[in-house]
FIKE-578505 format. One line per 5 residues: number of its first residue (from 1); their letters; for each residue x, y, z of N, C-alpha, C. Coordinates in steps of 0.1 Angstrom, whole numbers. Each point is the difference from the previous one (the first is absolute). Example, Ala and Ser with C-alpha at 12.3 -4.5 7.8 and 13.67 -1.06 7.14 Angstrom:
REM residues 2
1> as> 132,-57,78,-9,12,0,9,12,0; -4,11,-7,9,11,0,-8,11,8
REM end
This chain:
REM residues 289
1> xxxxx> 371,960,1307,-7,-3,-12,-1,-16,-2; 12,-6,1,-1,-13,1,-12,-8,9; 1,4,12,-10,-7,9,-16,4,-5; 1,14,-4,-15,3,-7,-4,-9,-4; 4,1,-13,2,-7,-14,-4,-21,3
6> xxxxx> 10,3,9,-3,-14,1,-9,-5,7; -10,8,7,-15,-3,12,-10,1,-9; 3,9,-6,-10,1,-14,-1,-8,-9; 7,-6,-2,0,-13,-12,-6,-10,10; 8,-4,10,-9,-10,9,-10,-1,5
11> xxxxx> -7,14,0,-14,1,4,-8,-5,-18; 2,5,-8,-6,-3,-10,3,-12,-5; 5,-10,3,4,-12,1,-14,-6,7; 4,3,14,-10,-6,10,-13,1,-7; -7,12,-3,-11,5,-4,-2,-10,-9
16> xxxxx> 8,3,-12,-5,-15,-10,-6,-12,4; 11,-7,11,-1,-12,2,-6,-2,9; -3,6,7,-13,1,12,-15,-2,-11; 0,7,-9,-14,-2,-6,2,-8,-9; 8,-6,-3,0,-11,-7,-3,-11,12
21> xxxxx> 7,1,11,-9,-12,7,-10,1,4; -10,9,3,-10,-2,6,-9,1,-12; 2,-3,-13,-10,2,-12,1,-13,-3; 12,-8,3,1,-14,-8,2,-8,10; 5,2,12,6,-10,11,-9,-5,9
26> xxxxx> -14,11,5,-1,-2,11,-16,7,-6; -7,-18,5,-14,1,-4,-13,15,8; -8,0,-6,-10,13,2,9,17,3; 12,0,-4,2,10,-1,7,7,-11; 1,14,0,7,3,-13,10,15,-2
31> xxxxx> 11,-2,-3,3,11,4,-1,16,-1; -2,6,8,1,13,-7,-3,8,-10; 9,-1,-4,9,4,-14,-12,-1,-13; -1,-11,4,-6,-13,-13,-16,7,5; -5,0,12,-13,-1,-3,-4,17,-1
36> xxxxx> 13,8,2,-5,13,-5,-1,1,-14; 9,-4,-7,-1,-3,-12,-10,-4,-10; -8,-8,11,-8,-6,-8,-13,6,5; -2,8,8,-9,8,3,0,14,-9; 15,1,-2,0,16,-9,-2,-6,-14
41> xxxxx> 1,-11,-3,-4,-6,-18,-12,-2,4; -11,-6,4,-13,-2,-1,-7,14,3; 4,6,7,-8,17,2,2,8,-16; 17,-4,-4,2,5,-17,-7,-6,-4; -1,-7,-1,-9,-12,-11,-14,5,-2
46> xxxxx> -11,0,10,-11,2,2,-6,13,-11; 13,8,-1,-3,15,-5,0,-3,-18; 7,-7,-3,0,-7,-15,-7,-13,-3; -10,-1,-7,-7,-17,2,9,-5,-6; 7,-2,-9,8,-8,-6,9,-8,6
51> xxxxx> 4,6,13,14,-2,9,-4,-12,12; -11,1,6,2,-14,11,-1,-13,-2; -2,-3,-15,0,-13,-8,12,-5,5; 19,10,-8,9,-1,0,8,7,10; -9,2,17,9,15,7,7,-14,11
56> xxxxx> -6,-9,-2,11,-14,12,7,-1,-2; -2,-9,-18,17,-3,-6,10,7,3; -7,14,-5,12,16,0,8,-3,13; -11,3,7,1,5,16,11,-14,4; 1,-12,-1,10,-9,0,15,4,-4
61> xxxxx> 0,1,-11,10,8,-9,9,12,2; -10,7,3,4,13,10,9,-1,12; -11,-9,8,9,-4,17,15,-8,0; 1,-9,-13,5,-8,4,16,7,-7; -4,14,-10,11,10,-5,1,8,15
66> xxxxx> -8,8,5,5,3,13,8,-6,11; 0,-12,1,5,-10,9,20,3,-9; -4,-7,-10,12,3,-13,10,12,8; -10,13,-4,12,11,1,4,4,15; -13,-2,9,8,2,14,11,-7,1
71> xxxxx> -1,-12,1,12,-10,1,14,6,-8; -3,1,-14,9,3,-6,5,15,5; -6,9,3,6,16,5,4,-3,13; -5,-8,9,6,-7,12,14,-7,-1; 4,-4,-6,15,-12,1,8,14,-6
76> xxxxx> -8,12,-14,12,5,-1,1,18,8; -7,-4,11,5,14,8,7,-5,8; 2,-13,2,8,-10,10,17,-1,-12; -4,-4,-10,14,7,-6,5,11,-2; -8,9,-2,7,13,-5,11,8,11
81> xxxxx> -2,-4,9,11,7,9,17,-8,-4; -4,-10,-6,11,-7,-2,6,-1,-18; -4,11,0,-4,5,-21,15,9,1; 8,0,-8,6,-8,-5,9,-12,2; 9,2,9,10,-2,12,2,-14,2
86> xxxxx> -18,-4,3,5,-13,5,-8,-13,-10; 0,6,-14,-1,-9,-11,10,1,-8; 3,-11,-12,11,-5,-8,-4,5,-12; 1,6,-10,-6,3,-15,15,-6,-9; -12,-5,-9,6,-6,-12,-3,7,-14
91> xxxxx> 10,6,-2,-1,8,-14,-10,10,-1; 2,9,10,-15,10,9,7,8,2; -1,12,-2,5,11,10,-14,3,12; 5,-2,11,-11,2,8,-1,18,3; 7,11,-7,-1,15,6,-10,0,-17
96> xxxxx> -8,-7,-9,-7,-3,-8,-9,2,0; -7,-5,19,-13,-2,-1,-4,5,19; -14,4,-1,0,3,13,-1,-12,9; 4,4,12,2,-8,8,-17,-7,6; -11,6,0,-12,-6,2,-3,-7,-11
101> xxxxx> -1,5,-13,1,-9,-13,4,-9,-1; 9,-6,7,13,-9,1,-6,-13,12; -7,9,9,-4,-10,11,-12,-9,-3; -5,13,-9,-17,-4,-5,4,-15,-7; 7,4,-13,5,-9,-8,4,-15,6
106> xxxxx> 9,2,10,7,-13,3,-10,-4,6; -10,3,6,-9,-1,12,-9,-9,-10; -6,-2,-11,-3,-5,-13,8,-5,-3; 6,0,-5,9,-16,-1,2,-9,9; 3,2,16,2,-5,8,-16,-8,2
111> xxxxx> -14,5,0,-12,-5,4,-1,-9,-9; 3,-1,-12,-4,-5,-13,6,-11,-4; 14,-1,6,12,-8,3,6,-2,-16; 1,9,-6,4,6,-14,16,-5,-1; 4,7,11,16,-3,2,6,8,-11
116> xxxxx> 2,9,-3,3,7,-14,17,-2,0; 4,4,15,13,0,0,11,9,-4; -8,14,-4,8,14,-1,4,6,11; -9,-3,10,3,4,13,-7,-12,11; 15,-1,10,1,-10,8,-1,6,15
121> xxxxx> -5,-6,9,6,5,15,13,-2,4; 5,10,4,14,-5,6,4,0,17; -10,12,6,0,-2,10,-10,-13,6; 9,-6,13,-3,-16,4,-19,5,3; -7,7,8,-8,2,7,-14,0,-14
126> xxxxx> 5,8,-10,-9,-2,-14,4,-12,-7; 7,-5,0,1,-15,-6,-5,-7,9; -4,-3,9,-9,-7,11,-19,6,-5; 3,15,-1,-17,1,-2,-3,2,-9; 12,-2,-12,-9,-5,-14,-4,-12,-4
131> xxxxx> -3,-11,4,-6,-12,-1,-10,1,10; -1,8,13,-9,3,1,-15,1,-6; 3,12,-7,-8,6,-6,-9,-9,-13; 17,-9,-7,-2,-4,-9,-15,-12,9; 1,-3,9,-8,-11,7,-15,11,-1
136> xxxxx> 1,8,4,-13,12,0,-2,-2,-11; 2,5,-10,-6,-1,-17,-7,-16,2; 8,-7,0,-7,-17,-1,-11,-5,9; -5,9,12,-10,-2,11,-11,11,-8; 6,9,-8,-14,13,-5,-3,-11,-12
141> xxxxx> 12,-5,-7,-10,-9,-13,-7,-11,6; 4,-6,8,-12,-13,7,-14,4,10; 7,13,0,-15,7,5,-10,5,-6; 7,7,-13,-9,-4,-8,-8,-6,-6; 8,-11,-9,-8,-10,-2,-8,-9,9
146> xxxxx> 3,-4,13,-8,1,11,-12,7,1; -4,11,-5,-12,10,3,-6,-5,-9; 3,-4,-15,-9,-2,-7,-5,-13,2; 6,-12,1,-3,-13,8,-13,4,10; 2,4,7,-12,4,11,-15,5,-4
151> xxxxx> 4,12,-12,-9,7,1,-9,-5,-8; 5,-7,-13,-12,-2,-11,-4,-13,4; 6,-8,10,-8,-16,-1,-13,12,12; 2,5,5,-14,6,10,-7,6,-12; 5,7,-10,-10,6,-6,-10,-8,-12
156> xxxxx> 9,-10,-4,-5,-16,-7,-14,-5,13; 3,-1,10,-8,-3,8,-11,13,-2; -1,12,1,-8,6,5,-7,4,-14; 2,-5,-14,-2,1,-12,-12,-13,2; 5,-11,1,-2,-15,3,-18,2,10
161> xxxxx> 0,12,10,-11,1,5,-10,7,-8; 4,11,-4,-8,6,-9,-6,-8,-9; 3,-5,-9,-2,-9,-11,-11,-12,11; 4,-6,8,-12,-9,4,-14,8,5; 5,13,5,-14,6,11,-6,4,-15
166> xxxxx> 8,6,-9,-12,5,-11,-8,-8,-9; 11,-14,-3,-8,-12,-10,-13,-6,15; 1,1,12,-12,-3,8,-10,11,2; 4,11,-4,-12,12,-1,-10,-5,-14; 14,0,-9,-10,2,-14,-10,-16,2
171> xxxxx> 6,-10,4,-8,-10,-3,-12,0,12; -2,10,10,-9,3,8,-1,-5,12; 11,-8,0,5,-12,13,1,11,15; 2,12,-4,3,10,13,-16,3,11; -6,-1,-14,-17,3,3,-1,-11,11
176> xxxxx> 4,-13,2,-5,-13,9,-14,-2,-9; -3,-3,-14,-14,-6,-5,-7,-9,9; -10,-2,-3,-9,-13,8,8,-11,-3; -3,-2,-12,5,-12,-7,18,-5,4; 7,9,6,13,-2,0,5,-14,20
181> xxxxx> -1,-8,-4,-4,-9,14,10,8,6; -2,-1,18,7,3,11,14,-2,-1; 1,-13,-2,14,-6,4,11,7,-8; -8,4,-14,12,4,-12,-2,12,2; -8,10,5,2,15,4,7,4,12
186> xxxxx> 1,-15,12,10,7,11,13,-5,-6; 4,-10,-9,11,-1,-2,8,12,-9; -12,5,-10,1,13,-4,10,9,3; -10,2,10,4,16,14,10,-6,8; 3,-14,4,17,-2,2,7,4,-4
191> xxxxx> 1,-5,-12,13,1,-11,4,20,-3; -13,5,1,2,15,-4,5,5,16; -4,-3,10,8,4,16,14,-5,1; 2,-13,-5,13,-3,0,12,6,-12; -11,8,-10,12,10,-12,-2,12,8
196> xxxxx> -11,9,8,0,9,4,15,0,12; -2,-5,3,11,-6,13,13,-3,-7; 5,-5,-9,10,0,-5,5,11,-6; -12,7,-7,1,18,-1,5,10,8; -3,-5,12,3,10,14,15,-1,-1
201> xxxxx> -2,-13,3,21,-6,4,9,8,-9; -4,0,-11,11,5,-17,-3,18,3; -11,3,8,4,13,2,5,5,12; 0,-10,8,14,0,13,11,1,-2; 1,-16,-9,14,-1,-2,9,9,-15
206> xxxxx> -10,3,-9,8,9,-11,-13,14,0; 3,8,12,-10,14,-2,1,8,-13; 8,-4,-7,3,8,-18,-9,-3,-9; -7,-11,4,-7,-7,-12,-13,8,-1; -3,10,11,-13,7,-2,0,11,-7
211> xxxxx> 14,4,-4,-1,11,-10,3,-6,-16; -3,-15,-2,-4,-5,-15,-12,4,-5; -2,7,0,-15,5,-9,-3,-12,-10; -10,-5,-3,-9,-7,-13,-6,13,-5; 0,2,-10,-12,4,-12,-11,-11,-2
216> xxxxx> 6,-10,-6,-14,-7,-2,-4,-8,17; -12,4,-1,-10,-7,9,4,-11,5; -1,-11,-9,-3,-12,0,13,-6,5; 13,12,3,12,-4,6,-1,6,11; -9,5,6,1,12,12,-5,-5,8
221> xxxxx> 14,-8,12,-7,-3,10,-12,9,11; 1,12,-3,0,10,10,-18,2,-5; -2,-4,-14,-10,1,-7,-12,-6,3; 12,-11,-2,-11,-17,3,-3,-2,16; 11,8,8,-11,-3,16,-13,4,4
226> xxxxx> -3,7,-10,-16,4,0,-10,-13,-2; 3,-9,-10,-5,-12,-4,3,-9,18; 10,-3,4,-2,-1,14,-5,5,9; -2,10,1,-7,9,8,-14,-4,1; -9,-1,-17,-9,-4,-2,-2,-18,7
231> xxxxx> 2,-5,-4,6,-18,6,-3,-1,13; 11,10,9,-6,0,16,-13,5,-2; -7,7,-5,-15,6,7,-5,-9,0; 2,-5,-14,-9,-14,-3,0,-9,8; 12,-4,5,-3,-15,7,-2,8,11
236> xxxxx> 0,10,12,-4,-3,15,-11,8,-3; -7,-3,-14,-17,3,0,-5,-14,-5; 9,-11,0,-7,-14,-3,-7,-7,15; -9,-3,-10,-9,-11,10,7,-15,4; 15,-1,-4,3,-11,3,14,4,5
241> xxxxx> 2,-10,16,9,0,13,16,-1,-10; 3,-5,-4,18,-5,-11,1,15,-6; -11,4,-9,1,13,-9,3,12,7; -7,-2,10,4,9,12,6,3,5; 4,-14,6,18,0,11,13,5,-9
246> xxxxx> -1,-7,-14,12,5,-12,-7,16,-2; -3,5,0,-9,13,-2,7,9,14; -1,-6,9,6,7,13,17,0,-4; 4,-9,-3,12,-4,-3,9,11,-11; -12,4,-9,8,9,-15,-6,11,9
251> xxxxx> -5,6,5,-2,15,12,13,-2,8; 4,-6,4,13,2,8,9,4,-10; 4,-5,-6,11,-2,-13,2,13,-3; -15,4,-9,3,11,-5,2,13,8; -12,0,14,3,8,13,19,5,2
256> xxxxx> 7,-11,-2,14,-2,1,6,6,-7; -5,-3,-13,8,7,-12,0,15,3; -14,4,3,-3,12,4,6,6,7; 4,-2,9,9,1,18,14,0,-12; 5,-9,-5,15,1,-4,4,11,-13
261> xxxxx> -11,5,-4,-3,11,-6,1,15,3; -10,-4,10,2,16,6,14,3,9; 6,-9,5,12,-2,8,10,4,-6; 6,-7,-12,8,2,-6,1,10,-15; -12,8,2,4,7,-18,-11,16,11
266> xxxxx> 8,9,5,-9,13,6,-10,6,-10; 1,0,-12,-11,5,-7,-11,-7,-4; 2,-14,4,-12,-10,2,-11,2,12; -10,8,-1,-9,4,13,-15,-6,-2; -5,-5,11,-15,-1,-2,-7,-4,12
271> xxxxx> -11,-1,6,-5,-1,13,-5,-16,-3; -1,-2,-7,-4,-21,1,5,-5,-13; 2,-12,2,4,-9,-15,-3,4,-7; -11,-4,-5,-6,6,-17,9,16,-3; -2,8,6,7,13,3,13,-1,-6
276> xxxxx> 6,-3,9,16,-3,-6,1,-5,-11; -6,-16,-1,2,-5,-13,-2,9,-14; -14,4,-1,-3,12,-6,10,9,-6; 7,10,13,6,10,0,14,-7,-9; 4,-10,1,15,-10,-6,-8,-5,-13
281> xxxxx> -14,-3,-3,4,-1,-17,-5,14,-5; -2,14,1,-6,10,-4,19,3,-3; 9,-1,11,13,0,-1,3,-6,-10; -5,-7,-4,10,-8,-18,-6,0,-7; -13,10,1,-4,7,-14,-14,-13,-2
286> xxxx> -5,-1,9,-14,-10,0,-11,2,9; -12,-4,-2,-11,6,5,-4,-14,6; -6,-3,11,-12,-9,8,-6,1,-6; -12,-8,-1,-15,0,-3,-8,-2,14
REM end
């Protein structure tokens, strides 16, 4: 029972902290755990409109309580073999309380680093892996706050696109007018390949940020790449060589986005760009023109 008990907690240990590294540690990937998660909240989500505004935050919240209780049921299936025997109680009767109750408990205090001090380790081998643990709780809270660090300066960025591609739709700047000179339309179509491209990277490096739904438009990156979409046609249908070549330049970009799209999210499908793109803002509750 002891040796059970104790592979079992270790495995659910491991499992934690395995997805915790590969969601925060270790760029274009994510773990498991986390991205089933966030695949089983955006599939919920879809079925209620109200829900994929707020199904990321959740879905954050959620993962980072899952992470919580493995860890925590982990350290105390790793004590409970050692329930009562080889702890100290202070003004406790330990035949009080069950002995998994007891591990859960300490196992929470220990992660939390509470120190309550009703009950102590006395055996040498758990006073070694209660600071442990107490170090595990302190790696889950900087991991956390960590995730948020990450995720919203990408999603400030990917807010920050939307808002330029739609104030250059409405003002018509996407159309390429006659009147709009060369030089300030391929600098244009730079600057939107160089956000499209910085868009790809934030969805390499933080793949969570695609289940933030916008409601309003005018914040929807996923909305506003149609306004780019439009942009490229325009310039590699200009009569001038610069509008062109930057024109060739936002077709790769977004070609890319496309590719890192369909790669990384399986319910993202489509046979060419426009396709995909398409198919990912009909996903956040928005239509192409």
């Amino acid at each position: 029972m002891t040796v059970v008990s104790t592979i079992a907690g270790v495995l659910l240990i491991v499992v934690a902290l395995n997805d915790v590294f590969h969601t925060l540690l270790r760029p274009a990937s994510t773990g498991r755990l986390t991205t089933y998660m966030f695949r089983a909240a955006w599939s919920v989500s879809h079925r209620r409109p109200a829900l994929p505004t707020v199904g990321g935050p959740l879905t954050i919240l959620v993962t980072i309580g899952v992470w919580i209780v493995l860890v925590t049921v982990g350290w105390a299936l790793i004590y409970l073999p050692h329930f009562p025997d080889g702890f100290s109680y202070s003004d406790l009767d330990p035949n009080d309380y069950h002995p998994f109750v007891e591990a859960l408990t300490y196992s929470l205090v220990a992660l939390t680093t509470l120190g309550l001090g009703d009950v102590v380790p006395a055996e040498p081998l758990i006073r070694l892996l209660s600071p442990l643990e107490a170090l595990t709780g302190f790696a889950l809270l900087s991991a956390s706050v960590s995730w948020f660090m990450q995720l919203y300066p990408a999603l400030a960025r990917r807010r920050a696109l939307a808002v330029e591609l739609t104030s250059l739709h409405r003002s018509g700047i996407t159309a390429l007018p006659p009147e709009l000179p060369p030089g300030r339309a391929a600098s244009v179509i730079a600057s939107v390949g160089r956000a499209i491209a910085e868009l790809t990277a934030d969805l390499v490096q933080n793949t969570e940020i695609f289940y933030f739904a916008e409601r309003d438009e005018r914040l929807s990156a996923a909305r506003a790449v149609g306004y780019a979409m439009e942009l490229r046609d325009q310039a590699l249908q200009s009569g001038n060589g610069e509008v062109r070549i930057e024109g060739a330049f936002l077709e790769q970009g977004l070609d890319e986005l496309a590719r890192v799209l369909t790669d990384q999210y399986a319910h993202v499908t489509g046979e060419s760009t426009d396709a995909v793109l398409r198919a990912v803002a009909g996903s956040h509750g928005h239509q192409l023109s």
